[in-house]
C-alpha positions in Angstrom: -0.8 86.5 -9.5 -2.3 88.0 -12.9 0.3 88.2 -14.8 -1.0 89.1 -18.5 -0.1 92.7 -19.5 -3.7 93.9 -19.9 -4.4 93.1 -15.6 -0.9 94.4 -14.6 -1.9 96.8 -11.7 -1.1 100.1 -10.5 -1.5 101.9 -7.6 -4.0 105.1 -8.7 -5.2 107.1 -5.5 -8.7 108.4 -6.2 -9.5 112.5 -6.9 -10.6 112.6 -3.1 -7.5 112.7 -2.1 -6.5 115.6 -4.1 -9.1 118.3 -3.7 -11.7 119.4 -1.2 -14.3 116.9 -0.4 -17.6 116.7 -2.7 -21.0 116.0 -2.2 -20.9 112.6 -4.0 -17.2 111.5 -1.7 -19.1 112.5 1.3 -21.9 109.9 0.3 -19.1 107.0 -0.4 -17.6 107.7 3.2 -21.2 107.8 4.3 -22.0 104.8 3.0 -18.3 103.2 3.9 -19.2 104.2 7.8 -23.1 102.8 7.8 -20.9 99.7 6.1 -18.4 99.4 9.4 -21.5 100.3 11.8 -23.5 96.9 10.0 -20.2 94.5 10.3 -20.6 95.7 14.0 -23.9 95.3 15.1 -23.6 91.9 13.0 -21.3 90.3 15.6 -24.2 90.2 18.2 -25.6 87.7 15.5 -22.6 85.6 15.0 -22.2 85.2 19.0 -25.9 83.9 19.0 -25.1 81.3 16.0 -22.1 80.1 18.2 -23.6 80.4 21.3 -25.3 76.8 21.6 -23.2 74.2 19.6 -21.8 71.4 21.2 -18.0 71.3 21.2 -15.2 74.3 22.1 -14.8 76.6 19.4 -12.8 79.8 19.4 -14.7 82.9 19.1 -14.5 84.2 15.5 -14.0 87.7 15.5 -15.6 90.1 12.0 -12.9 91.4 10.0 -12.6 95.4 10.6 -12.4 98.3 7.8 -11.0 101.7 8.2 -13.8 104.4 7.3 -12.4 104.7 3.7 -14.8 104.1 0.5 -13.1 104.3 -3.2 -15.4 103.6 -6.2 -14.4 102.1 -8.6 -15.5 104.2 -11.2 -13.2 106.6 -9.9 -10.5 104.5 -11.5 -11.8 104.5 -14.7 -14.5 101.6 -14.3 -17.6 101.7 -16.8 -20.4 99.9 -16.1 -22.1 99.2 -19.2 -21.3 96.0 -20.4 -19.0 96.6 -22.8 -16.0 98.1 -21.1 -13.0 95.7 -19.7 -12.8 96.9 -16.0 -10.0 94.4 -15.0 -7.4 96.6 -14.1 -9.5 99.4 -12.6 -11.3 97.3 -10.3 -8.0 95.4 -9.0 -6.3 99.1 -9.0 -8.9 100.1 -6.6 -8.6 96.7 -4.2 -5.0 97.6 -4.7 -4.9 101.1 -3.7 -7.4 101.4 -0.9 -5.2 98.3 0.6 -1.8 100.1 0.2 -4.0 103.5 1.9 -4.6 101.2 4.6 -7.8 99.3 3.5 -11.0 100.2 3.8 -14.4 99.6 1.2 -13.9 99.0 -2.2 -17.6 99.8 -3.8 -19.1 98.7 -7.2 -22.0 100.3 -7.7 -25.3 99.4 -9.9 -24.7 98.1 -13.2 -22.9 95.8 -15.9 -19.4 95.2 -14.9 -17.5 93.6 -17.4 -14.4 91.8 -16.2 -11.4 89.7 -16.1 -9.9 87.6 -13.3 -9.6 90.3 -10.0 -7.8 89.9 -6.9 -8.3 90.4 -3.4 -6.1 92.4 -0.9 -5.1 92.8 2.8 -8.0 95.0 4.6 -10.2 95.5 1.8 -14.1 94.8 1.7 -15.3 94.7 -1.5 -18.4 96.2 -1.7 -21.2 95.0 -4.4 -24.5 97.3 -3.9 -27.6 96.3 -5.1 -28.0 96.3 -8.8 -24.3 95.6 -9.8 -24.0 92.6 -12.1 -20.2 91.5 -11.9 -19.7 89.3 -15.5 -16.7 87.8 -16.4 -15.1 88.0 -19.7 -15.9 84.7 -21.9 -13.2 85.4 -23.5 -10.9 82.5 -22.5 -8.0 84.1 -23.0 -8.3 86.5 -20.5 -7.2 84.1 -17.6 -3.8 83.4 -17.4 -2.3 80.3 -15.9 -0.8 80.4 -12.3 0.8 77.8 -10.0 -1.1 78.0 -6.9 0.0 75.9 -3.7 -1.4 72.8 -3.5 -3.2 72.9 -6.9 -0.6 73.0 -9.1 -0.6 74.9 -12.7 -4.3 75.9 -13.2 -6.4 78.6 -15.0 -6.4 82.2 -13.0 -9.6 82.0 -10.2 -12.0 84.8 -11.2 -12.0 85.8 -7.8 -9.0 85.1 -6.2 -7.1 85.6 -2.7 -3.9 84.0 -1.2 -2.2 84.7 2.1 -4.8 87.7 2.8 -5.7 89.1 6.5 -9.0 90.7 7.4 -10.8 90.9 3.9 -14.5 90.6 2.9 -16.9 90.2 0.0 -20.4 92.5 1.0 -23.5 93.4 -0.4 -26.6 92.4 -2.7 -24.8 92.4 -6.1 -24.1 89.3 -8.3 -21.0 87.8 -9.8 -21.4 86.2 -13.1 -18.7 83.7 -13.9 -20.1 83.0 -17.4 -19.3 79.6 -17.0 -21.0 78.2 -20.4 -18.1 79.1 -22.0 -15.8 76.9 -20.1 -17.7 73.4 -19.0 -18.7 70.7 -21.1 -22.4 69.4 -21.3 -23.6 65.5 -20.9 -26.2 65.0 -23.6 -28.7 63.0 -20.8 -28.7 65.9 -19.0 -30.3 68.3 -21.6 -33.4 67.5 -23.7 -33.3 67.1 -27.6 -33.8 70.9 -28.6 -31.4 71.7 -25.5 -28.6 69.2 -27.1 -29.5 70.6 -30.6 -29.3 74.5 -29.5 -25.9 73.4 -27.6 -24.4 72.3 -30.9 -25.3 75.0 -33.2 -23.9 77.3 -30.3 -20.2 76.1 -32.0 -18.1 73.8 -29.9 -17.1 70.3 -30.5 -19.1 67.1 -29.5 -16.7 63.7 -28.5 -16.2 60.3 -30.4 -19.2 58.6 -28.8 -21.2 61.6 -29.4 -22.1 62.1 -25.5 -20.5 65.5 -24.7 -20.3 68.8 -25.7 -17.2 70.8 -25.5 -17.0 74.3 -26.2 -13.5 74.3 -28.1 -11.0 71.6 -29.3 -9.0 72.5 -26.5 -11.3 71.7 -24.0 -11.9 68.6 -24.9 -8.1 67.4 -25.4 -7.0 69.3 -22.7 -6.9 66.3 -20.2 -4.7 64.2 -22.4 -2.2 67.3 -23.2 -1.9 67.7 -19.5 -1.7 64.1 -18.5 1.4 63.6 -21.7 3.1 66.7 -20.3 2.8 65.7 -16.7 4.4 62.6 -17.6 6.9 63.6 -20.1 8.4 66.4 -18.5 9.9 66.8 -15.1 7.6 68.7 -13.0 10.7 71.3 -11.9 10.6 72.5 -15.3 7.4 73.1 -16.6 6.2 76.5 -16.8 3.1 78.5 -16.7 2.9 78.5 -20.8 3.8 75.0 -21.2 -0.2 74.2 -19.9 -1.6 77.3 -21.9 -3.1 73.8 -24.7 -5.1 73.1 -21.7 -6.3 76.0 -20.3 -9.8 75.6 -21.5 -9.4 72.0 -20.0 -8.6 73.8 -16.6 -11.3 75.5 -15.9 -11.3 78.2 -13.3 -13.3 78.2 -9.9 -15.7 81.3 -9.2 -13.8 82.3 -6.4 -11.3 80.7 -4.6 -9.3 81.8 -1.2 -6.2 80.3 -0.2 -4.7 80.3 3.3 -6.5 83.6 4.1 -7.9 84.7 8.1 -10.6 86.6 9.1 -12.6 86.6 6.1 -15.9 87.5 5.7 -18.8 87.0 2.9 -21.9 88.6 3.5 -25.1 89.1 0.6 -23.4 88.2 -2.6 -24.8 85.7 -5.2 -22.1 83.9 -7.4 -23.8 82.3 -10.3 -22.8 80.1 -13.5 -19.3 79.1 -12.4 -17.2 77.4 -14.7 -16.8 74.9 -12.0 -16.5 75.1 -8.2 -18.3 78.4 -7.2 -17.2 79.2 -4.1 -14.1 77.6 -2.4 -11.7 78.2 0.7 -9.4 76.4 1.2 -6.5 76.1 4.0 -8.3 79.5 5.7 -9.2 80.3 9.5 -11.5 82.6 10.9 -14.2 82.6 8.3 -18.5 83.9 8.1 -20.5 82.9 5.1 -23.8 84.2 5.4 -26.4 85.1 3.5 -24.3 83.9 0.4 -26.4 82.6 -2.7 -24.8 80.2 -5.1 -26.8 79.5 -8.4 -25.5 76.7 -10.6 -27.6 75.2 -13.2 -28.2 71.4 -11.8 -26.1 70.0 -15.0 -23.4 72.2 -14.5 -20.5 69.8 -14.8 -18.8 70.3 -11.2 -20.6 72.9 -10.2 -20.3 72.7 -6.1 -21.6 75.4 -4.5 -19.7 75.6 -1.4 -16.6 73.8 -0.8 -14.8 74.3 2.2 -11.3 71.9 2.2 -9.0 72.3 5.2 -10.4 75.4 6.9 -10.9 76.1 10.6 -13.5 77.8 12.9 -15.9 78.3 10.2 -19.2 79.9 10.2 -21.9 79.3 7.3 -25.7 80.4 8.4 -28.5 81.9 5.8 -26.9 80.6 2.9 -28.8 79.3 -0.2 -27.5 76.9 -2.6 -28.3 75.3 -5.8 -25.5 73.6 -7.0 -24.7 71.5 -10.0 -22.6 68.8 -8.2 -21.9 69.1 -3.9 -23.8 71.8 -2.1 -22.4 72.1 0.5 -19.1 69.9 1.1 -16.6 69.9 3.5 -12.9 68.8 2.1 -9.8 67.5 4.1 -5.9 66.9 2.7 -2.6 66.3 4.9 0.0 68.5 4.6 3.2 67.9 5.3 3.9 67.9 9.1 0.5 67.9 10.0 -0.2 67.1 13.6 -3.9 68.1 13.8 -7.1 67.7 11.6 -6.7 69.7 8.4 -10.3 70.6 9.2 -12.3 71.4 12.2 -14.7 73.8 13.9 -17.4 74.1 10.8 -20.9 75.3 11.9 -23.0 75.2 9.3 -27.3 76.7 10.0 -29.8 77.6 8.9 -29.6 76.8 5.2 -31.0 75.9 1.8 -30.3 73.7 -0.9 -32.3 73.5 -3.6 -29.9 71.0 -6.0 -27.1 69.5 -6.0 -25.4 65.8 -5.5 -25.6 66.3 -1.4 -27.2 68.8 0.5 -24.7 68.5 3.1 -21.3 66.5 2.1 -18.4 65.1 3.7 -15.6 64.0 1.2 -14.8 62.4 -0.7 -11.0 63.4 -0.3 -11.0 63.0 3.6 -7.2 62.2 4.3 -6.3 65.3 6.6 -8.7 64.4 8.8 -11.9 66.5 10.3 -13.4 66.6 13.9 -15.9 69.2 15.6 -18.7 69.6 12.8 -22.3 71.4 13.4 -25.3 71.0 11.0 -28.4 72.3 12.5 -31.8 73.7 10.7 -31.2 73.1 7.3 -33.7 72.2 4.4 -32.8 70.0 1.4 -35.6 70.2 -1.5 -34.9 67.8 -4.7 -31.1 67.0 -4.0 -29.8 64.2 -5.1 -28.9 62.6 -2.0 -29.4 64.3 1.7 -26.7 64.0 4.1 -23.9 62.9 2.3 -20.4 61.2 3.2 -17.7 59.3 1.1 -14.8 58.4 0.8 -12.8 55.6 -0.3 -9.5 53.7 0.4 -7.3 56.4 -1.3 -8.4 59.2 -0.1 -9.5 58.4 3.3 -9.1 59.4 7.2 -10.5 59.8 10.6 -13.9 62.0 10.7 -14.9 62.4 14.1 -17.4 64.5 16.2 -20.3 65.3 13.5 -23.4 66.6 14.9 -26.4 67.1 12.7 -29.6 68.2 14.1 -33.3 69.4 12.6 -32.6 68.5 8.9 -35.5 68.8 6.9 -36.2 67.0 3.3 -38.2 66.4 0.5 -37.8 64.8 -2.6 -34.6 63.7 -2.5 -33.6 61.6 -5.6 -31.6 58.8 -4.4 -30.5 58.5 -0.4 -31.8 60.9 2.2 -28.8 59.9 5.0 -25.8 58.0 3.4 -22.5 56.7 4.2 -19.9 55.5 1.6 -16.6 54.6 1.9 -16.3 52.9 -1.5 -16.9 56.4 -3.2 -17.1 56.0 -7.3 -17.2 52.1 -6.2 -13.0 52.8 -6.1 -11.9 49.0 -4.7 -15.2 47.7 -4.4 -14.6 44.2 -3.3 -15.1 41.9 -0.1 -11.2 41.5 0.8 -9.7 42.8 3.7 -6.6 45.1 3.2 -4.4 46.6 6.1 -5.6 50.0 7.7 -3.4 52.5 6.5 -2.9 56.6 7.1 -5.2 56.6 3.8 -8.2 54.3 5.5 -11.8 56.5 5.7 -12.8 56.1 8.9 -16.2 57.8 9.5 -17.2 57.8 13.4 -19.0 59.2 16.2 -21.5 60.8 14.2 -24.9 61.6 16.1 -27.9 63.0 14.1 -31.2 63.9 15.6 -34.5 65.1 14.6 -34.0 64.5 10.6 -37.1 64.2 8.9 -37.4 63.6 5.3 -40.9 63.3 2.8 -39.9 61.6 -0.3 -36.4 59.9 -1.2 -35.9 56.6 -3.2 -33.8 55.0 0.3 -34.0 56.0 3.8 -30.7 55.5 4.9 -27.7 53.4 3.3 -24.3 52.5 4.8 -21.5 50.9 2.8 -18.2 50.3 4.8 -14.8 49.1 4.0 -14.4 45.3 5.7 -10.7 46.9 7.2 -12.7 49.8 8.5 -16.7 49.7 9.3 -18.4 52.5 9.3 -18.9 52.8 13.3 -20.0 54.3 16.2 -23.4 56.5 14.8 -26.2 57.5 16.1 -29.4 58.3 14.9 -32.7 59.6 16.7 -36.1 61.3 16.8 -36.3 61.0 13.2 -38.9 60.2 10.4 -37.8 58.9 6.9 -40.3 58.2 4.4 -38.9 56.5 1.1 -39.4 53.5 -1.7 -37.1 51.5 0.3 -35.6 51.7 4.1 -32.4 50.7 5.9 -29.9 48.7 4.0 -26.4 48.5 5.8 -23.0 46.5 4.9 -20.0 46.7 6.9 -20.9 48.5 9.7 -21.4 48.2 13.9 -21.9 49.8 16.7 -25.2 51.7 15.5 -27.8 53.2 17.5 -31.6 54.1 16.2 -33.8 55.5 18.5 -37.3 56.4 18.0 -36.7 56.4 14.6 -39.4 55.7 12.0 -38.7 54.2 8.8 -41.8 54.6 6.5 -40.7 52.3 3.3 -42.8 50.9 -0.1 -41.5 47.8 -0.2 -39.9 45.2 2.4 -38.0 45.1 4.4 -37.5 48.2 7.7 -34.0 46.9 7.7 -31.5 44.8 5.6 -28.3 44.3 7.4 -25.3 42.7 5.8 -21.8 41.7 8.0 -23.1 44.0 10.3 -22.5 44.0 14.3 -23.5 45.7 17.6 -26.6 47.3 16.5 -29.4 48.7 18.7 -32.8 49.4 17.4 -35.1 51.2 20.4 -39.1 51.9 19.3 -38.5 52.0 15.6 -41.8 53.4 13.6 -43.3 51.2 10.6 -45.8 51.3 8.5 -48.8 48.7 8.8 -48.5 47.5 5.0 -44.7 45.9 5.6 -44.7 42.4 6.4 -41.1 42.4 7.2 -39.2 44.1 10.0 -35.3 43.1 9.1 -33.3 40.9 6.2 -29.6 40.0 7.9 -27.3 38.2 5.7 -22.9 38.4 6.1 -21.6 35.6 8.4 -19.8 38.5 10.7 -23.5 39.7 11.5 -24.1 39.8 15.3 -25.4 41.3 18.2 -28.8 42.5 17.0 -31.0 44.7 20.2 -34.4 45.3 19.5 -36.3 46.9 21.8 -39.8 48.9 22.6 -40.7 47.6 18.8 -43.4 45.8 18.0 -42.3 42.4 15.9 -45.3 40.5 16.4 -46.8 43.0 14.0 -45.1 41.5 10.9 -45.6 38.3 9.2 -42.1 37.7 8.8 -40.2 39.2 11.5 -36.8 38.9 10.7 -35.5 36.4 8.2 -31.9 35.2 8.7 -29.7 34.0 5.3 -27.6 30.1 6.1 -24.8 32.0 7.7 -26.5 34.2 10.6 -27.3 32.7 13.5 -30.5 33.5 14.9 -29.4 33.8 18.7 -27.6 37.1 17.0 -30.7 38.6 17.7 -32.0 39.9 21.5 -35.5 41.1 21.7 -36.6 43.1 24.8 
């Protein structure tokens, strides 16, 4: 796809096909065959991550390399920060995939690059010590049409329609992205904002945003004006070069690739989504580090939209919007979830808006999701899932087990289907192909120290959230359970540790079942129910007469809505 004349590639085959095999080629093919012997031995591992979970998955087999290693400094690569590499490390991906494939390998040191590309076959190799930074020059990322996506600035890493390709080793990829996002002034401190605007750039009107060019900041207008002035058949690649500083490019981004494999890399300072597949089978993300400043205007860390039989264990994330999100959209002729089969283990979040998301563009539908042993420290919200009316569709079969948290800013467990409060209002409307439905979700042994709400649920009227389960948990937060719009909800032995009463506040809620929920002794409170649709209240193993004021019912709930056993 790079299509400016500077990244044009050619195929170059390396010296070591030429003459007599060195000392120094003997230690790439070396190193390429200790490479294939680890991607082996490694599968043992990946069985034993998919051993347990709870639904049918298909077995998701490593991607395979010939025993071929190219360095790039073999095609003219530099590694001292001041060199463009471009087109000799995509000639390299390029050549050992036309030889067959094999290990591309960047060795120790400052890389200095423009946008690179992926290839059939290839691993690209990052050892220990390389430091991959992409150019900040702008103007070095050319715009593409990419399917689905539209007209958008060149990826820095990119891949489409790609079989059998990996991204290895302990080296780090750059993206540079403070030359490409804008900057809210609440999140920075005075002498931040102050260093941010003698850096150059451009603030807006109201003199809340930083920009780093004119171009930037009007780019959204120029796109929206040409989107609507000219038919989309004939707009071109240079007709949206005004708002390429507007379109800022993702870290790395795969599109409808198999058997793909990431293993040890850290991608850092994205100009917006770090790491994103999308439309891809077959895929292992471990070990993976994403480091995005926690302002970093949409700066997700992992974004997986429309993928199946996915993998993602050992991962660590800080992330300047979604950590870790799962994405849905319908294609047309779909017959099947767009998404499905994601295990996701043994993880980290540091930051971000969720720890673990869902949404909030949902319409293509998800089933068969496993969370298991993850920790969540300072996140905005915990487990995290929106939607809204527009964007909506059936998310079924989400297991999430052993989630530990602390700190969490806002909710630890939260459901939304009003995301961005889009069509926040108490009428009804039809259920549509569009409608976010968010069901059979079970979640067990979730244990969180610190958040400012234990667990909220906001449902669509059409569509309550339904069908969830939650047990063997401990929440501790300023305030506990407040629910609207939802039934058929099971806690048990759960124990909501709250500041302030009540345990529970339930709003046109129905067909819930409380069994041996935990309290602390200084609420006076136990449950707040308010919505005239409110019914069908179980409590159970749960000791009421604790409270001063049990449950208090608003004018339109009847209090024979309530069974205690």
């Amino acid at each position: 796809m790079i299509n400016s004349k500077e990244n044009q590639v050619k195929t170059i085959k390396p010296k070591i096909f030429h003459k007599p095999i060195l000392i120094c080629e003997l230690i790439w093919l070396t190193l390429s065959g200790l490479l294939l012997s680890n991607l082996q031995a490694s599968a043992n591992e990946v069985n034993r991550y998919l051993g347990d979970i709870p639904f049918e998955m298909p077995e998701i087999a490593l991607p395979e390399f010939p025993e071929r290693a190219l360095n790039v400094t073999d095609f003219g690569a530099i590694g001292n920060g001041l060199t463009m590499n471009t087109t000799a490390i995509n000639n390299a991906i390029k050549a050992c995939s036309q030889s067959g494939g094999g290990t591309v390998i960047i060795p120790r040191g400052l890389w200095l690059t423009g946008p690179l590309e992926l290839a059939n076959n290839v691993n690209l190799h990052l050892q220990n010590g390389a430091l991959v930074i992409f150019s900040p020059n702008r103007s070095d990322y050319p715009i593409i049409n990419l399917p689905g996506k539209g007209f958008v600035t060149h990826p820095l890493v990119y891949g489409e329609k790609l079989e059998n390709v990996a991204i290895t080793g302990e080296g780090v990829f750059d993206g540079c992205g403070e030359n490409w996002r804008p900057v809210k002034k609440f999140k920075t401190t005075a002498s931040q904002w102050q260093e941010l605007l003698k850096s150059g750039g451009v603030v807006n009107h109201s003199g809340d945003i930083w920009w780093p060019s004119v171009e930037a900041m009007q780019g959204e207008h120029y796109r929206d004006s040409l989107l609507a002035t000219k038919p989309k058949k004939q707009l071109t690649a240079e007709d949206f070069l005004p708002a390429r500083d507007f379109l800022r490019p993702e870290l790395l981004l795969l599109n409808n690739c198999q058997r793909v494999l990431f293993d040890g890399p850290t991608f850092k300072n994205s100009p917006k989504w770090a790491f994103h597949t999308q439309r891809c089978e077959n895929i292992i993300i471990r070990n993976v580090k994403i480091n995005n400043e926690w302002w970093a205007q949409n700066g997700d860390g992992i974004d997986i939209s429309s993928c199946k039989n996915v993998l993602i264990y050992k991962c660590t994330v800080t992330a300047g919007d979604d950590a870790i999100c799962l994405k849905s959209s319908k294609t047309k002729g779909q017959t099947e979830p767009s998404l499905q089969n994601v295990v996701v283990r043994d993880c980290i979040v540091y930051r971000g808006h969720g720890g673990f998301v869902i949404g909030s563009n949902t319409d293509g539908g998800m089933q068969n999701i496993f969370v298991d042993n993850c920790i969540f420290v300072g996140t905005d919200i915990g487990l995290r899932f929106k939607s809204a009316r527009d964007r909506g569709g059936l998310v079924e079969n989400v297991i999430i087990r052993n989630i530990y948290m602390k700190d969490i800013v806002n909710e630890a467990i939260l459901f939304n289907t009003y995301y961005e409060n889009i069509g926040r209002e108490e009428k009804t409307y039809p259920v549509t192909e569009k409608t976010p439905i968010f069901t059979n979700f079970r979640l067990d042994s979730i244990f969180c120290f610190g958040a400012r709400q234990a667990i909220g649920v906001v449902g669509l009227p059409e569509m309550p959230v339904h069908r969830i389960v939650i047990r063997n948990s401990i929440l501790s937060a300023d305030v506990g359970v407040t629910a609207e719009n939802a039934r058929d909800f099971t806690l048990e032995n759960v124990s909501i540790i709250p500041k302030t009463d009540p345990i529970l506040h339930l709003t046109q809620c129905a067909n819930f079942h409380l069994d041996t929920i935990g309290f602390p002794a200084t609420i006076s409170t136990f449950m707040k129910l308010s919505g005239k649709n409110t019914q069908a209240i179980h409590i159970k193993n749960t000791a009421l007469s604790s409270f001063k004021n049990p449950i208090i019912f608003s004018a339109e709930v009847n209090p024979n809505s309530v069974v205690v056993e």
